[in-house]
Steps between C-alpha positions, in 0.01 A plus 500: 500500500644828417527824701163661357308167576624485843329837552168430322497154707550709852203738326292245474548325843475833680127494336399217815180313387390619177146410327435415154342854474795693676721291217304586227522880610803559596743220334300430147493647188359347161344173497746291268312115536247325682448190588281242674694569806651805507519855326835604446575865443794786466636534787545916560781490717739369285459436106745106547194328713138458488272424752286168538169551640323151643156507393379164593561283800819297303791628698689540146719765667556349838669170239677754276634662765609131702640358169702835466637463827584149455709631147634842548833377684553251219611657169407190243127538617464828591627643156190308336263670749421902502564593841247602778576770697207507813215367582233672787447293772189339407637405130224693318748721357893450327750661314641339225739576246417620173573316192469549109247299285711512144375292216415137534809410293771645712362184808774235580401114338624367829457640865548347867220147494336684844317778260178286415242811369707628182285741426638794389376801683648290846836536312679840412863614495707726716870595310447188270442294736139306513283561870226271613246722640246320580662185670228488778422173282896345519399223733801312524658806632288448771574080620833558386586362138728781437772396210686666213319271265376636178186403275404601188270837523121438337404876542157573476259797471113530591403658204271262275544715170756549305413886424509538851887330525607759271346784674635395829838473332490857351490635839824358631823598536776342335788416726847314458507184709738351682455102439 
């Protein structure tokens, strides 16, 4: 963690409890994706992170945040993961790092065989280098079947049309990747 992410992490814990409202107010800025789970948005503070609201009763953020911890100190796994900052004490609310969504072309044909939902809008890059950002669903992080073993990526998006693939490509960013 650098200097300027020490301070926004002692901003943040000087807030005490916070509630999703609170959040919203002071920490969030545009909405950038939704899920079933959680609403992820800008985060105000600081243009690297965004913040991860819960919306349902899923504890997403409470596993991000437990898998993170289990990573950080690590640097083969945590390079593959974008990092979480904080978390309030009742996990409705974390800080994660921000990533880039470049084209669907630029995404590795292997990654690490504990990344099960290769979808790509829970995969970005930071400096070349692809993030998992949505790894509340890397179970075997969880028992304990961590290993450097690689599979072959099938990627996946949920748009059904093909008109809507390309559309959903023109937005992105391209990016050089580090594979």
């Amino acid at each position: 963690m650098n200097k300027e992410d020490r301070i926004l992490h002692k901003k943040l814990q000087s807030y005490g409890p916070v509630t999703r409202q609170k959040a919203i107010d002071k920490w969030c800025g545009k909405k950038i994706a939704s899920g079933a789970n959680r609403d992820v948005y800008e985060c105000l503070l600081n243009p690297n992170w965004v913040v991860k609201i819960q919306i349902s009763n899923n504890f997403d953020n409470l596993i991000e945040w437990k898998i993170w911890d289990a990573v950080y100190r690590a640097e083969w796994w945590a390079k593959w993961f974008a990092a979480c900052l904080t978390i309030t004490e009742s996990g409705m609310i974390l800080i994660q790092q921000k990533v880039d969504f470049p084209l669907t072309k630029v995404y590795p044909k292997r990654v690490p065989r504990f990344f099960t939902d290769l979808k790509y809008k829970n995969y970005g890059f930071i400096d070349g280098q692809l993030k998992c950002v949505d790894y509340s669903n890397v179970l075997c992080m969880l028992v304990g079947l961590m290993d450097k073993r690689m599979r072959n990526a099938k990627w996946w998006t949920p748009y059904a049309s093909k008109k809507k693939i390309k559309k959903y490509r023109n937005k992105e960013n391209v990016i050089e990747a580090k594979l």
